[in-house]
Backbone bond lengths (Angstrom), bond angles and torsions (degrees), N, CA, C in turn:
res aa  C-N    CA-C-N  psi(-1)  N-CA   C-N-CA  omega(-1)  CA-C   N-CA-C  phi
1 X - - - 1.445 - - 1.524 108.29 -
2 X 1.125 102.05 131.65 1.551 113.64 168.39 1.323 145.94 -56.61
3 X 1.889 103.05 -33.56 1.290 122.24 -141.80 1.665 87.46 -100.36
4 X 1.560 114.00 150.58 1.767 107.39 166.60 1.771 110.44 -72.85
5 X 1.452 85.15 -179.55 1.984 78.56 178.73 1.721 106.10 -88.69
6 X 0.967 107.74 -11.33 1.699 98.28 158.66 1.445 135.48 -61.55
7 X 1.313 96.04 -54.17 1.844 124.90 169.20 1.702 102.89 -55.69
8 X 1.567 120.80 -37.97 1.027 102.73 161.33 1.420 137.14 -67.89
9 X 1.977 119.84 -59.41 0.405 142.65 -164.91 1.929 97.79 -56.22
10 X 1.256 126.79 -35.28 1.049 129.24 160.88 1.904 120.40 -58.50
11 X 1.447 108.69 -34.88 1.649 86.44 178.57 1.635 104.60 -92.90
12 X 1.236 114.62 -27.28 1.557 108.23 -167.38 1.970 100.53 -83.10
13 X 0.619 124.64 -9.51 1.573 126.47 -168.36 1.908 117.36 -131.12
14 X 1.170 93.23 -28.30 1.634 103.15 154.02 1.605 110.70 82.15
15 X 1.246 93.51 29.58 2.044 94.73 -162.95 1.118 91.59 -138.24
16 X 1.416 126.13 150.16 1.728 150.12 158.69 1.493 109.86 -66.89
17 X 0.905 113.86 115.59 1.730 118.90 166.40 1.487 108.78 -77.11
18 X 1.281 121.59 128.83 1.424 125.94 -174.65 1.325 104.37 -65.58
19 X 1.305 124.22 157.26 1.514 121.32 156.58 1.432 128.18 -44.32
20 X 1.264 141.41 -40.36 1.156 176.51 -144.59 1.656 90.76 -84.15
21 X 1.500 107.69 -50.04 1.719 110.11 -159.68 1.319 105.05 -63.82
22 X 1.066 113.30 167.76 1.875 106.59 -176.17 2.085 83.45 -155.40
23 X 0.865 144.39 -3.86 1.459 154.02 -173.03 1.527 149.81 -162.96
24 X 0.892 121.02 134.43 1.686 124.08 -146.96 2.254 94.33 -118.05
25 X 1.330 97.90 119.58 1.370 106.34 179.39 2.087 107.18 -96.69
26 X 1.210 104.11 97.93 1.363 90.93 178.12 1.468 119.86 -118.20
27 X 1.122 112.02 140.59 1.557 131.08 -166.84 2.051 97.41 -95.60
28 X 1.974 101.67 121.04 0.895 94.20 -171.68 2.054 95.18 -116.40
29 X 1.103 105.31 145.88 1.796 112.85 -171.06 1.481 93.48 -139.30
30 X 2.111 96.28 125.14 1.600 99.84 -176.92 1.521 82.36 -152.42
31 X 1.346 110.52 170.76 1.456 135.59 157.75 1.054 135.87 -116.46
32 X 1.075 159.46 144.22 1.718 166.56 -170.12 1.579 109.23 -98.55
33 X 1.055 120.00 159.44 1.790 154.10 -179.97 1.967 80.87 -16.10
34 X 1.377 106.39 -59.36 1.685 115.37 -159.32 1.860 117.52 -84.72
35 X 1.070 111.00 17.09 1.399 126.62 -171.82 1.741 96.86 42.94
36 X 1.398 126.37 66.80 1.192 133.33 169.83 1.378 111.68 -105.45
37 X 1.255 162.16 132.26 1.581 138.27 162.49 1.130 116.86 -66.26
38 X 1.517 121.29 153.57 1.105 126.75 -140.47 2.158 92.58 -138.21
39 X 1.117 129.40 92.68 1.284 153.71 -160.75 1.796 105.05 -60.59
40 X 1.229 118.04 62.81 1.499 112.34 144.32 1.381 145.70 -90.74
41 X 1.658 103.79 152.02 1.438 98.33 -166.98 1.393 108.50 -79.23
42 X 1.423 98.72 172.32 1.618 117.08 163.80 1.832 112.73 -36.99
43 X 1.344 83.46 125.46 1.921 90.48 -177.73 1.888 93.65 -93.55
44 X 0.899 135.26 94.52 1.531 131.06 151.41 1.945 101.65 -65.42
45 X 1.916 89.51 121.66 1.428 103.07 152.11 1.394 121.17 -108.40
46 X 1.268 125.95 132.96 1.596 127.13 179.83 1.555 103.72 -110.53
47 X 1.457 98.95 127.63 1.622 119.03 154.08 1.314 127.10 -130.18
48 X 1.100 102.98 -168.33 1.845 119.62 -170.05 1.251 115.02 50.80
């Protein structure tokens, strides 16, 4: 992928990250073979 995680976080989520921000907290939700949920943690992304 091309795009930075700002440039993303700006088209998929639609908001300006302040200067200040240096990290992106994302919550990831999936299911397995059995439509059960499947329990992951917090993805921390770090930039700048």
């Amino acid at each position: 992928m091309d795009k930075k995680v700002v440039d993303l976080a700006r088209d998929v989520a639609k908001v300006e990250l302040p200067p200040y921000r240096n990290h992106l907290d994302v919550v990831v939700a999936c299911e397995d073979e059995d439509d059960n949920d499947v329990d992951i943690p917090l993805v921390s992304i770090y930039f700048r």
